[in-house]
N, C-alpha and C positions, 0 to 999 in steps of 0.2 A: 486584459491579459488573460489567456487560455492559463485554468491552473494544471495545474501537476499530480496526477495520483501519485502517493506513499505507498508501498508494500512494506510488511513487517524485518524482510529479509536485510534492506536499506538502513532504517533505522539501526538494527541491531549491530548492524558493519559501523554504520556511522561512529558506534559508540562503546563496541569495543573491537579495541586495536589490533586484537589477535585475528581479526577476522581477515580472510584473504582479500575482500572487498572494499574495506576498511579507510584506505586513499580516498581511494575514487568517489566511494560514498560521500563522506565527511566533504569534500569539495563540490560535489553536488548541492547537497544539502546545504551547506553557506553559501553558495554563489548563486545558485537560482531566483530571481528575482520573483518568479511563478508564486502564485499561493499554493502553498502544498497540503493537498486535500487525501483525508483515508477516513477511516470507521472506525465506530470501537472496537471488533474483533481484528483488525492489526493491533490498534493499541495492547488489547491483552494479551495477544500474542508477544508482543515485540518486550513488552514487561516482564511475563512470563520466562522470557528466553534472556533478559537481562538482571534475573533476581539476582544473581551471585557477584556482580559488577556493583561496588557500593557508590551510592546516587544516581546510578542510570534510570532506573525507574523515575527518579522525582525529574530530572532532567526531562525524561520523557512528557510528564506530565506539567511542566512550567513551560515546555514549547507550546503544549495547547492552550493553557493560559493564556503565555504572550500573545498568540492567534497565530504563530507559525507555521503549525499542524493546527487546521482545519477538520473541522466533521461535520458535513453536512448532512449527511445521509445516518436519517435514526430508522431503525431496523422496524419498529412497529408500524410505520409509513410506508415498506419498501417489502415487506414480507413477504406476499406475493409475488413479485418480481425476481426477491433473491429464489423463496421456494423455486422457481422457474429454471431459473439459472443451475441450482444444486442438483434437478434433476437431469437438465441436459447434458448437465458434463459427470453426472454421476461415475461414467465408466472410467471415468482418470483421477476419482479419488479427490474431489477440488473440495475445500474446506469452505467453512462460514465467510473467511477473511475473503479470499480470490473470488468466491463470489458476491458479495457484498462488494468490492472492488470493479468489480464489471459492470453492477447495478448502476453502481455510482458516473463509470465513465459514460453507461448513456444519459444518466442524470444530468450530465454536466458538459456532456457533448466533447468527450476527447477521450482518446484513448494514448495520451502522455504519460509513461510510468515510469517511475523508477522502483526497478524491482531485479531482484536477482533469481527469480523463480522460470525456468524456462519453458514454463506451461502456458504462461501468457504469449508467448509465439502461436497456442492451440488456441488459445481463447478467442471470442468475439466481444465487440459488445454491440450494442440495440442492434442484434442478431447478428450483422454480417462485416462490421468493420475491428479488421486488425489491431493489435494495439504497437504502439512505436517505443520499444524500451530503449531508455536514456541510458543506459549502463550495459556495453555489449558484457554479452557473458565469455565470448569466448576470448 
């Protein structure tokens, strides 16, 4: 089974309620049967942005436990590559996370996201193939 990249945006909807996203996410997120793969700059991102929500963080971090949230891609092996990625897309401002995310879908041959960022419609990954976001934004 093809897995599923994670963006931080997802996550954060998943797990707190106020977010617009929030439905949609949380039923993705349970129902997908896909392994749901991302990096540790979502994780700290999505941590970061859930410090104020009490237990979301440890939630976060008992999904990668359990093996739910996946990381395949460690940063000291991919370097290179992200380096590559951060500077091509430099002029739109794309962060560690988005690219480390790109790295990974040519790592892993898909470009399946679930992501609420609508940059990924600009993105590529292994140079020229689109990515297919599970969660329309509009």
């Amino acid at each position: 089974m093809k897995p599923v990249l994670l963006d931080t945006g997802v996550i954060v909807a998943w797990l707190d309620r106020r977010e617009q996203f929030h439905s949609r996410s949380a039923e993705l997120v349970d129902r997908l049967a896909a392994p749901l793969v991302t990096c540790e700059p979502v994780i700290t991102e999505a941590c970061y942005l859930l410090r104020s929500i009490p237990g979301a963080s440890e939630t976060v971090i008992s999904n990668i436990e359990a093996g739910t949230f996946q990381i395949p891609l460690r940063l000291a092996e991919s370097a290179s590559e992200v380096r590559r990625i951060l500077r091509k897309y430099g002029d739109r401002n794309i962060d560690l996370a988005d690219a480390s995310l790109i790295c990974l879908a040519g790592a892993l041959e898909t470009g399946d996201i679930l992501t609420l960022d609508g940059d990924f419609h600009f993105y590529r990954w292994s140079r020229n193939n689109p990515f297919h976001l599970l969660i329309p934004l509009a």
